[in-house]
N, C-alpha and C positions, 0 to 999 in steps of 0.2 A: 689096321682099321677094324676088323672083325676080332679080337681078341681086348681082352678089358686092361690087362697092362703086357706093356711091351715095352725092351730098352732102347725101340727107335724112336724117338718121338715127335710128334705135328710140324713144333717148329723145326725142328733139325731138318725135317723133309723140304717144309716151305720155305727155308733160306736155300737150302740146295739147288729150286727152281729157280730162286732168283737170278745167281750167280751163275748155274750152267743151263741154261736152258734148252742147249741144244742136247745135251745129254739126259737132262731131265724127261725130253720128250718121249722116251722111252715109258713113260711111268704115264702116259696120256691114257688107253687104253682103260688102265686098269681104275683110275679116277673116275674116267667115263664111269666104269661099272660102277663103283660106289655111290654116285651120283644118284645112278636109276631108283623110279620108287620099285619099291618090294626087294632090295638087289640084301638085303637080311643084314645092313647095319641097323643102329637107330640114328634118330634125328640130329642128334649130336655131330657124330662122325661123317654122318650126310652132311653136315654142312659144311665143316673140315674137308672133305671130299671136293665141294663146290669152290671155298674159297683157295686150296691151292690149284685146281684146274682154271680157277679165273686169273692165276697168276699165270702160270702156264698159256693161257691163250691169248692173254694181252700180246706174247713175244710172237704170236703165227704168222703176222706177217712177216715181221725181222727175218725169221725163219725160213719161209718159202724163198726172199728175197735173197739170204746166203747159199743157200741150195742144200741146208741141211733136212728140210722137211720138203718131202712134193706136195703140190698143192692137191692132187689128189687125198691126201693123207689128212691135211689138211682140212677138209674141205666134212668128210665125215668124221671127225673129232668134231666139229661145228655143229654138222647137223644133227650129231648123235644127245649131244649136248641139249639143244635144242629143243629135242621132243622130249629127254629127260626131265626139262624144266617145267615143261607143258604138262608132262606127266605127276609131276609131280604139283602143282599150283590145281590141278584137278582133284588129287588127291586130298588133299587138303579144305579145298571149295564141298569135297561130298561128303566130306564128315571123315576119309578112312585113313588119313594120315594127322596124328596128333600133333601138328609143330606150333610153335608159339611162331605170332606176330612178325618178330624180330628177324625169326630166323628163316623165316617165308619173304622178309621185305629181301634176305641175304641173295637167296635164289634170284629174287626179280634182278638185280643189283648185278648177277652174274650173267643172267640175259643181256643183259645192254650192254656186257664186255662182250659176248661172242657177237651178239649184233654190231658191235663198231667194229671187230675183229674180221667179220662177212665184209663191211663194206669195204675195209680197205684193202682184202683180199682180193674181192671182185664186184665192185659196184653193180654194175649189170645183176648180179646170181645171187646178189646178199639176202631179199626177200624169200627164195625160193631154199638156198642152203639152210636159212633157217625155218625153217616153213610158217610163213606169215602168214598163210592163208588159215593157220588153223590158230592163231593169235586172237581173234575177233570171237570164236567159240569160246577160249578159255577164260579168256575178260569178261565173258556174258557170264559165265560161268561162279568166275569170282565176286563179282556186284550182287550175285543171287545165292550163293553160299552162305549159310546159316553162319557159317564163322567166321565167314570174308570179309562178306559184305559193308563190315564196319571198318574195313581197313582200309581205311583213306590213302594211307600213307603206298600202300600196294598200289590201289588203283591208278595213283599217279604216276606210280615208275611205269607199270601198263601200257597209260596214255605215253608217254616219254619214248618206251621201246615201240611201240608204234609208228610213232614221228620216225623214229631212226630209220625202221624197216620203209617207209614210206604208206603205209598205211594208216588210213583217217576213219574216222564212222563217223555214219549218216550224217549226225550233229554238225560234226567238226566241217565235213563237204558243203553244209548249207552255207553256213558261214563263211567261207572261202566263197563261195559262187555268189552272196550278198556282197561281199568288201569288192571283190572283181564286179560285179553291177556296178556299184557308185563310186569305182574307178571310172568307166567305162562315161558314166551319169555330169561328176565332174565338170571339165573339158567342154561338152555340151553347153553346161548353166553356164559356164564362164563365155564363151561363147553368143548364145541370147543376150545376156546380161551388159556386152558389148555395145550389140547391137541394139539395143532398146536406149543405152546413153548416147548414141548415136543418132537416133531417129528424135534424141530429145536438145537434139544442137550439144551436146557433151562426148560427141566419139572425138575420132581421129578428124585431126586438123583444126577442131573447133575448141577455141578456150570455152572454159564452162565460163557463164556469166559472174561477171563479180557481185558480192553481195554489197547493197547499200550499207555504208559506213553506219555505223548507230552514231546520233549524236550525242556528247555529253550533256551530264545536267547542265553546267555552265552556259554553253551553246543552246540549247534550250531554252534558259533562261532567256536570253542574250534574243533571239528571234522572236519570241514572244510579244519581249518589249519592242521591239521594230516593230513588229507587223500590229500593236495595238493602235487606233489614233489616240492623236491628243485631244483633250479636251477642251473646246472655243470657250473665252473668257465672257462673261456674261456682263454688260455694261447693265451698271444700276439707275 
């Protein structure tokens, strides 16, 4: 990772993770590190770093569950990860990390592997192992960043890793406490609404009044002529 050719190379490594992952986990550590900003790769390799540690963390739970990782172990790979991400989306947001677009959506992309990787390690501790609470700063963060802020495409993975973690902003909580009001609103109108065909001879028990048949032209006609008299013959 830190040397510019080597005869190990990327994929060789990241099919390895695939296939042994319990053996692989050994190599978690040091991934972490390349991860980290300032850790003295460049961008490239940082994100070669990210996408075989996102391989690697898809299997933590598989892992805990066979007993070849404790979840302690577990648990900070997660978090460490984590604040790398954070550290790194900040980086980025201030101007001091050069990455393009792409490779910034890559990182968010790897958040919502270790976020889904939290929950189903431990639903309860998934917000905190990944520290959500400091989610909401780096979003702010990114929408206000001279080089972020136009990245749509980030901000919605953002919004997205949020949802996972269980966290909403402000916005998103109006909204939920609006749809829950005119849940709540509903039920009520249906209710009056009853009550009011009810008080007009149309609730329960009561047929609604039939409407008068319209008559046809014919019948129309037809009555017209009945209900006209005739007219007395005048003797000359």
């Amino acid at each position: 990772m830190t040397r510019k050719t080597s005869d190990v190379h990327t994929p060789f490594v990241a099919e390895y993770i695939k296939r042994y992952p319990a053996k692989a986990w050994a190599l978690a550590p040091a991934l972490a590190g390349y991860v980290a900003p300032g850790a003295g790769v460049n961008a490239f390799r940082s994100a070669q770093a990210f996408n075989m540690l996102s391989t690697l963390v898809t299997f933590i739970p598989q892992l805990v569950k066979a007993g070849d990782v404790t979840k302690d172990e577990a648990e900070k790979v997660l978090s460490k990860s984590a604040q790398d991400v954070y550290g790194t989306l900040e980086g980025v947001a201030d101007g001091k990390l050069d990455w393009k677009a792409d490779r910034v959506k890559e990182v968010a992309r790897f958040m919502l592997v270790v976020a889904r990787s939290a929950n189903a390690l431990d639903k309860d501790r998934a917000a905190a192992i990944c520290g959500a609470d400091k989610l909401g700063e780096v979003s702010a963060k990114v929408k206000a960043g001279s080089r972020t802020k136009e990245m749509k495409a980030l901000h919605g993975l953002l919004a997205q890793l949020a949802a996972v973690l269980g966290q909403k902003d402000k916005k998103e909580k109006k909204k939920e406490t609006k749809r829950k009001a005119e849940a709540d609103e509903e039920p009520k109108a249906k209710k009056a609404k009853a009550e009011e065909k009810k008080d007009d001879g149309e609730g329960e028990g009561k047929p609604a009044p039939k409407k008068a048949k319209k008559a046809t032209t014919a019948e129309a006609a037809e009555g017209k002529a009945k209900a006209k008299p005739k007219a007395k013959k005048v003797k000359a």
